[in-house]
C-alpha positions in Angstrom: 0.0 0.0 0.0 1.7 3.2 -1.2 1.9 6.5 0.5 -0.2 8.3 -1.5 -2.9 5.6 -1.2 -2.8 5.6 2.6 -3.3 8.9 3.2 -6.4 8.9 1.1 -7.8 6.1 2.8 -7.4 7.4 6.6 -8.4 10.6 5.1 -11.4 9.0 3.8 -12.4 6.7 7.1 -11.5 9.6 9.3 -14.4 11.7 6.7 -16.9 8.9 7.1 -16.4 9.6 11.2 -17.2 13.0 11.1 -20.7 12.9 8.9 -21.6 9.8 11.5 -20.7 11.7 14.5 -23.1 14.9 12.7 -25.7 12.1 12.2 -26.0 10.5 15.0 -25.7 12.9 18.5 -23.3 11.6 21.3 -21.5 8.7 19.5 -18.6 10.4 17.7 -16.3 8.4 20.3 -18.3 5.0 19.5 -18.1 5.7 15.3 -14.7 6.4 15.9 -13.7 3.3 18.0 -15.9 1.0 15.4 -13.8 2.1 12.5 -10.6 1.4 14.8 -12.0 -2.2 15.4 -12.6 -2.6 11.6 -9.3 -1.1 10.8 -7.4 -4.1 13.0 -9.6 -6.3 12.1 -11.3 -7.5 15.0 -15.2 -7.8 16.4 -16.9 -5.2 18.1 -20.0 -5.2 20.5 -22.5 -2.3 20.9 -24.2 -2.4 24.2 -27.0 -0.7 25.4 -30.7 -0.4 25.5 -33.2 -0.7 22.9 -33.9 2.5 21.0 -29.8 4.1 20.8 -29.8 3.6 16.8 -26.9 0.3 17.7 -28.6 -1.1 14.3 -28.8 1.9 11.8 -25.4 3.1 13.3 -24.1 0.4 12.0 -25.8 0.1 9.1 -24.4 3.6 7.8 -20.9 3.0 8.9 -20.4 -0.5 6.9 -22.7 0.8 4.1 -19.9 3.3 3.0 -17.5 0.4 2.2 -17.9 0.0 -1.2 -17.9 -3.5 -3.5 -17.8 -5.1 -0.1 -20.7 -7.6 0.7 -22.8 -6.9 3.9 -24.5 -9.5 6.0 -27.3 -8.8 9.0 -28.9 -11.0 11.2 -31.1 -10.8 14.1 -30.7 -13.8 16.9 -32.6 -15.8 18.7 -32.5 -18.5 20.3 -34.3 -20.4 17.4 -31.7 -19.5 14.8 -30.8 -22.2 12.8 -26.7 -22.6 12.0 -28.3 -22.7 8.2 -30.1 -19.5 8.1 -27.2 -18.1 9.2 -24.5 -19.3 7.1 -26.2 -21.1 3.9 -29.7 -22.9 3.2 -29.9 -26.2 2.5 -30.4 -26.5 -1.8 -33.3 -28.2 -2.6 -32.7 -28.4 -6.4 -29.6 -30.7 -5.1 -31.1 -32.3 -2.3 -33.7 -33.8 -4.8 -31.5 -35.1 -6.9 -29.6 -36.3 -3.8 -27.0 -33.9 -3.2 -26.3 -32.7 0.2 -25.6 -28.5 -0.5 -25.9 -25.2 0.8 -26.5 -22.0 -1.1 -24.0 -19.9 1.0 -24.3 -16.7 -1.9 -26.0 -13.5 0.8 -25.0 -15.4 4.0 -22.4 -15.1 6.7 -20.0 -17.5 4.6 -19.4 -15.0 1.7 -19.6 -11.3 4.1 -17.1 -8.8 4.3 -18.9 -7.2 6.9 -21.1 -8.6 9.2 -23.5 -7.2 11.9 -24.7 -9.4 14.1 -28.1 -8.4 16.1 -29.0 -9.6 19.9 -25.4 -11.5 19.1 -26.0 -13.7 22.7 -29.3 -15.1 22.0 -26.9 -17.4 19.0 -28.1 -20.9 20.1 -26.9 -23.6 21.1 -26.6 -25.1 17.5 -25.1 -22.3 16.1 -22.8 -21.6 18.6 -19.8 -23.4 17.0 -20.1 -22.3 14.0 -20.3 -18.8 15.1 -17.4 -19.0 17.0 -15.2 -21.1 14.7 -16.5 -17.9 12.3 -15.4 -14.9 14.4 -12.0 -16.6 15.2 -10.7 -18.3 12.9 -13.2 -16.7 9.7 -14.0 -20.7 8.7 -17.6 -22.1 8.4 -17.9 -26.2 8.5 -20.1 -27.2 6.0 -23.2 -29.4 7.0 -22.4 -32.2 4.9 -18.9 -32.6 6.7 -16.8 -31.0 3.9 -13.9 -29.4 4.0 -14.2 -26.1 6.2 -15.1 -23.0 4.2 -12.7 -19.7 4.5 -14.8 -16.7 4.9 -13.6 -13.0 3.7 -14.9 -11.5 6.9 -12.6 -8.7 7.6 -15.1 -7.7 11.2 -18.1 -8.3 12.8 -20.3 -5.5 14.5 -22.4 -7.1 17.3 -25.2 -5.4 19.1 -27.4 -6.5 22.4 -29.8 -5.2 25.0 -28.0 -7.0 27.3 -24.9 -9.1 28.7 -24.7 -13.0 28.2 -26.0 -14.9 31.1 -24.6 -18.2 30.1 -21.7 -20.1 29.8 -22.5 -20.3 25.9 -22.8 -16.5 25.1 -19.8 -15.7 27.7 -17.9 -17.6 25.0 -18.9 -15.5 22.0 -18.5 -12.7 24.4 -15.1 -13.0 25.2 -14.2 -13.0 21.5 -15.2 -9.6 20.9 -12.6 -7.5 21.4 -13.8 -4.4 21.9 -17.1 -2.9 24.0 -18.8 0.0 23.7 -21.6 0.8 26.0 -24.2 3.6 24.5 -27.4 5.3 26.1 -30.1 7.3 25.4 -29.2 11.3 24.7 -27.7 13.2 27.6 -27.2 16.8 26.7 -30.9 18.2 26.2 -29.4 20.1 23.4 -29.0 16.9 21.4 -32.3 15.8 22.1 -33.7 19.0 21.2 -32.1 18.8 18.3 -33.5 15.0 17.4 -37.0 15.9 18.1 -36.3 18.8 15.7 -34.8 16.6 13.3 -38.0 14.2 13.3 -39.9 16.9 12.1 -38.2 18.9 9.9 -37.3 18.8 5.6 -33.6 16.6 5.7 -31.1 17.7 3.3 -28.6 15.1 1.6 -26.1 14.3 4.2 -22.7 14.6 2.7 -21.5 10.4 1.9 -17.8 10.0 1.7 -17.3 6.0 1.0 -14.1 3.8 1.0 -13.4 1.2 -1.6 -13.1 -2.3 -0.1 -10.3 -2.9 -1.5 -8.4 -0.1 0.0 -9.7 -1.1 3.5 -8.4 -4.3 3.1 -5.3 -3.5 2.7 -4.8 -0.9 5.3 -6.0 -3.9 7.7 -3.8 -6.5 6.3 -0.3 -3.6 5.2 -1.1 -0.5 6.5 -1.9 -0.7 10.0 0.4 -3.1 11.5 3.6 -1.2 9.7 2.4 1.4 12.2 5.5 2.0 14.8 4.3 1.1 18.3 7.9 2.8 20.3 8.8 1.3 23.3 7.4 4.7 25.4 4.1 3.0 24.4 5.1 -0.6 25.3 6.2 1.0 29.0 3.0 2.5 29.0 0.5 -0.5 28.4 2.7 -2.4 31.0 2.4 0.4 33.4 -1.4 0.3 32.7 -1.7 -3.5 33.5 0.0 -3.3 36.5 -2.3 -0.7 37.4 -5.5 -2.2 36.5 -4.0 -5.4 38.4 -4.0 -3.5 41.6 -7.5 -3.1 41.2 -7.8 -7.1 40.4 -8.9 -6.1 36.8 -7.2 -8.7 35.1 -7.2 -8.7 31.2 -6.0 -12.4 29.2 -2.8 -12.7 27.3 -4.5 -12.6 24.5 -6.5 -9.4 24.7 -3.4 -7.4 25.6 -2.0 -8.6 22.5 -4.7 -7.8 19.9 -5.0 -4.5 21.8 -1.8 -3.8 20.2 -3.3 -3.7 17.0 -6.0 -1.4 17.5 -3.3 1.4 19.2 -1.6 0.8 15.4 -5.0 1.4 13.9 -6.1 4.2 16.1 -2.8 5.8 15.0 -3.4 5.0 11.1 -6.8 6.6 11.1 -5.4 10.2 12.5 -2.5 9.8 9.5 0.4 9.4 11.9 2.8 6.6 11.2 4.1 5.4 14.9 1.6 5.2 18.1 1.3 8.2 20.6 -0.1 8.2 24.0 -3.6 9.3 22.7 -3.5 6.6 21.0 -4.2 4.4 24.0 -7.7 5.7 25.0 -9.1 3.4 23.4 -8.1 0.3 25.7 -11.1 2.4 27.9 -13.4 -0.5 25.6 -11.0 -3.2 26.0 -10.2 -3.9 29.8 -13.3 -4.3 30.7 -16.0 -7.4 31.3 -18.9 -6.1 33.3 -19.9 -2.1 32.7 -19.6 -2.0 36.3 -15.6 -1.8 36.0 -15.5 0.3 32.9 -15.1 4.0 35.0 -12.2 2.4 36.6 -10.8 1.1 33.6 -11.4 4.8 32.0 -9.9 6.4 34.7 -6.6 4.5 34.8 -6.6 4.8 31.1 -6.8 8.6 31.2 -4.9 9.2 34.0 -1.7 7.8 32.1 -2.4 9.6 29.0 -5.6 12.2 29.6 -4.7 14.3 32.6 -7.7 16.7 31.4 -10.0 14.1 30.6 -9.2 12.2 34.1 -10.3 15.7 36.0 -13.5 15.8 33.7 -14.3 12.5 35.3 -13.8 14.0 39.0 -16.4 16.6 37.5 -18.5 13.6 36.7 -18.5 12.2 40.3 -19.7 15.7 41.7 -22.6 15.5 39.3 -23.4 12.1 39.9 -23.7 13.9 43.8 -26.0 16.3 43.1 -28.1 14.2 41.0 -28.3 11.7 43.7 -29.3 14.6 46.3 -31.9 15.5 43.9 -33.5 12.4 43.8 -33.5 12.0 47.7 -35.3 15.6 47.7 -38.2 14.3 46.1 -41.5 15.4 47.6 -40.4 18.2 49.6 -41.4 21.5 49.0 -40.9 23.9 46.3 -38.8 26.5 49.0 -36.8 23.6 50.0 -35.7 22.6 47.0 -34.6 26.5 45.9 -32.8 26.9 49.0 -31.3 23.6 47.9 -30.6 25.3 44.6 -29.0 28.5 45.9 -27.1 27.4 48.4 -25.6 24.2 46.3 -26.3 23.0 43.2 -25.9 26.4 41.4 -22.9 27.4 42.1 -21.3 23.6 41.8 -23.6 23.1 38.6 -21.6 26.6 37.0 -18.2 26.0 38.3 -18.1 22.2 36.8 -19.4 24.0 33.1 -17.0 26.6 33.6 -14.3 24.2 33.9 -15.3 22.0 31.1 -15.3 24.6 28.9 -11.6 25.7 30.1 -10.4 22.0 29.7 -11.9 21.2 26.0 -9.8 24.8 25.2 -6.5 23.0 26.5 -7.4 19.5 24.9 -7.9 20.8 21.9 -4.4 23.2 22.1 -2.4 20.2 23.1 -4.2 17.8 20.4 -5.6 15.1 22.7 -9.0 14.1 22.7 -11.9 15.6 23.7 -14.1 12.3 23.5 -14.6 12.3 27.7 -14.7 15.9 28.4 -17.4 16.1 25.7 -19.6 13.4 27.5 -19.4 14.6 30.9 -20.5 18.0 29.9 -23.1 16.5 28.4 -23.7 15.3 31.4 -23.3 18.2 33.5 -26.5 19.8 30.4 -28.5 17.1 31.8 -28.1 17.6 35.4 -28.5 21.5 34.8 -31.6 21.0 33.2 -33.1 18.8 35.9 -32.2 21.1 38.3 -34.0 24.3 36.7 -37.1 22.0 36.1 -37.6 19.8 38.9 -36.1 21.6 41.4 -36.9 25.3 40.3 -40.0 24.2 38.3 -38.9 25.8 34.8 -41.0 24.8 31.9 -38.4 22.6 29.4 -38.8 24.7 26.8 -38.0 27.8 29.1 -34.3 26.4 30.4 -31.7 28.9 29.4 -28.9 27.7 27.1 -25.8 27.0 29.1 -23.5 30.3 29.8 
């Protein structure tokens, strides 16, 4: 892969991440880390509740691949391993020929994205996992196994796996990314607006397949990774260790490949500390341990982002307070205002603001800061309603 024809294709991808993140409120940081996942060729996982556009995100993103084949499924427990990866012929099996027609399935997809992906059942379970892993499919008749062009699978759920069975699948997809319903009341504003109003022709930058494929198989992994960055993801380890969040062998070592591709898609040829935020969707098995994970993550490389999250916590406070509160009187719950949350509320949104300015001057992300001040909209806007009994439509932008 030439010079010339790598820059154009992180130009491109990095393109495609920017009319997403336009298009779809609060997930710039989730567009951005599925490309990454594509990019090193592994499986991602899209967690959250129903309603958070999981499917039509990823719709848009692997519809701008062009010439390559796309494959969607929705699980259940029902699904047959043949729906999934070839239908039995009938034409054959009438003139006593065991085949499948695997032409529009799983066996012959580029991309994949795999819907409620731990309700697979139990038949299928094999065969999806001997497809994530190794990319084969084992024909039904007992051929010969089948190599599959997959270059990555998005998977989506409502939920985590409760069983042995799906904690295997799960553990095979590299990457986790947790979503949830709009946080900044600007954005929502915004999508009700959106619901109603004339849409103009987004802008629709694609990416050949071709040229994807080889920036996953050339391009990304003759990406530098120094040994400042090797120090770094041991020092990381260790610290997650202290916290007994232990990561295998194995996912430490594919990580590797998605710091070369986060690096790739921003045009730079050796990884760089920012590089590393996006182990934040790695390290992690239940959602319960990913804002320690973040944290330890940011504090190595983020030192903005890792006081944003500080921020975060004294929101989470006042949030809480506000829900104890409920019922009590409207003179209670002003003096409340007055003498706390106000003045909290406006220094945490003054600070944001002042640590997006120096994120942006020193070139590191923004992803964090960004979500907690949409955070800290939300809380504000609860505050003035609830509390102070402002009509939604009468809450002053933030200042």
């Amino acid at each position: 892969m030439g010079p010339e024809e790598t820059r154009d294709t992180a130009e491109r991808l990095r393109a495609i991440c920017g009319e997403l993140a336009e298009r779809f409120y609060e997930r710039d940081e989730v567009v951005r880390t599925l490309v990454v996942t594509l990019l090193a060729g592994q499986h991602s996982l899209v967690l959250g509740p129903p309603g958070t556009a999981k499917s039509e995100m990823a719709r848009e993103l692997t519809g701008r691949i062009e010439g390559a084949a796309y494959w969607e499924i929705l699980l259940s427990k029902f699904t047959a391993p043949t729906r999934m990866f070839g239908p039995i012929d009938v034409a054959a099996l009438a003139r006593g020929e065991y085949r499948q027609v695997y032409g529009g399935r799983a066996t012959t997809a580029h991309i994949a994205f795999i819907d409620e992906i731990f309700k697979c059942s139990t038949a299928a379970l094999n065969e999806t996992l001997g497809f994530l892993n190794e990319r084969i499919y084992h024909p039904e008749n007992g051929g010969a196994p089948l190599a599959c062009p997959l270059i990555g699978a998005i998977t989506a759920s409502n939920e985590l796996p409760s069983g042995a069975e799906s904690a295997a699948i799960y553990d095979r997809l590299l990457v986790r990314v947790e979503v949830g319903y709009l946080a900044d009341p600007a954005n929502f504003a915004a999508l009700v607006r959106s619901a109603v109003g004339r849409r103009t022709a987004p802008a629709r930058t694609t990416v050949a397949l071709e040229a994807l494929r080889r920036a996953v198989t050339d391009a990304v992994p003759a990406v530098d990774v120094p040994d400042t960055i090797v120090d770094a993801v041991c020092t990381l380890r260790a610290a997650l260790r202290r916290k007994e969040l232990i990561a295998s062998d194995r996912r430490w070592r594919q990580a590797v490949g998605l710091l070369q591709a986060s690096a790739f898609l921003d045009g730079r040829p050796a990884v760089a500390e920012t590089d590393l935020s996006v182990l934040t969707h790695v390290l992690w098995d239940s959602p319960a341990e990913r804002p320690t994970v973040e944290r330890e993550v940011l504090q190595l490389v983020n030192p903005d982002a890792g006081e944003a999250l500080d921020l975060a916590d004294t929101l989470d406070e006042l949030e809480a307070q506000l829900d104890a509160m409920a019922g009590q009187s409207r003179e209670a719950l002003s003096d409340w205002v007055i003498k706390n949350a106000h003045n909290k509320l406006a220094r945490a949104g003054i600070r944001l603001e002042k640590l997006r300015e120096e994120a942006v001057v020193a070139g590191r992300s923004t992803a964090a800061i960004d979500r907690v001040t949409g955070r800290q909209r939300a809380v504000r806007a609860r505050v003035l309603t609830e509390a102070l009994g402002l009509d939604a439509g009468m809450v002053p932008a933030q200042p």
